[in-house]
C-alpha positions, 0 to 999 in steps of 0.5 A, spaced: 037 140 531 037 147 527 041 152 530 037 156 535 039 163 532 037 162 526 029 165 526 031 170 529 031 177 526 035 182 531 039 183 536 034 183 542 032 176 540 038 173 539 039 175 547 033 172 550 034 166 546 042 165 549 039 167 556 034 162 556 039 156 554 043 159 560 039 159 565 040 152 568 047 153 566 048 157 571 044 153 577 050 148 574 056 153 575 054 155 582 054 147 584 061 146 580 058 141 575 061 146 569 067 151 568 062 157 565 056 158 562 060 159 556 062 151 557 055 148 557 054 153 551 059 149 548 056 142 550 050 144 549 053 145 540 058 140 541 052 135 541 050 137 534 057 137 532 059 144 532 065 142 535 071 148 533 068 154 535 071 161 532 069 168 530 069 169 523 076 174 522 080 167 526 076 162 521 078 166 515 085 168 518 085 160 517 083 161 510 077 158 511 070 161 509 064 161 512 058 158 507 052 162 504 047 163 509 050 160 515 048 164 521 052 165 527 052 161 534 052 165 540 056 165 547 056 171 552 063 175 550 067 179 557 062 183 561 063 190 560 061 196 565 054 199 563 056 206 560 050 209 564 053 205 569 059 209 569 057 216 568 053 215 575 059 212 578 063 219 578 057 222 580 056 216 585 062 213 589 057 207 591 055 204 584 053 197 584 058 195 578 053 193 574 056 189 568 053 188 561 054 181 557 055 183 550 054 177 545 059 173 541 058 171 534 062 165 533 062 159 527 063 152 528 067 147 523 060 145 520 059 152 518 066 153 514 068 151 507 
């Protein structure tokens, strides 16, 4: 299977396409058949054999590079506040605490030389 993130083309594709991979991940999280929804996301690229996932400053910390052309994977990175979140929250003690999932470019052992 290709990588999944390599059509597409901006910020806001790549978003859809790691939500809809994670929608039944997180049925399987709240049941206690996986850790995370980052856990399956891993499952799911380890079964094309991205087995060792890094971003690209620890790959090349470990003298590696990443070959020509390569796209990265995607997993949700730690939840954020909302900044506009934030400016209500001092406007109003009774915010929701919304939090925004950045994303996570990593690469996998296939993709570094």
């Amino acid at each position: 299977m290709a990588n999944l993130f390599d059509s597409a083309k901006n910020i806001q594709e790549k978003r859809a396409i790691l939500k809809e991979l994670s929608k039944p991940l997180q049925e399987l999280t709240k049941i206690g058949r996986i850790e995370s929804v980052n856990a399956g996301l891993k499952s799911i690229y380890q079964s094309d054999g991205h087995i060792e996932l890094k971003s690209f400053y620890e790959w090349k910390k470990d003298g590696k590079r990443i070959k020509k052309g390569e796209h990265a994977l995607c997993l949700w990175g730690k939840p954020k506040q909302k900044r506009e979140e934030q400016e209500q929250e001092e406007q109003d003690s009774n915010n929701d605490g919304l939090e925004f999932f950045p994303i996570c470019y990593v690469f996998s052992n296939l993709q570094v030389q």
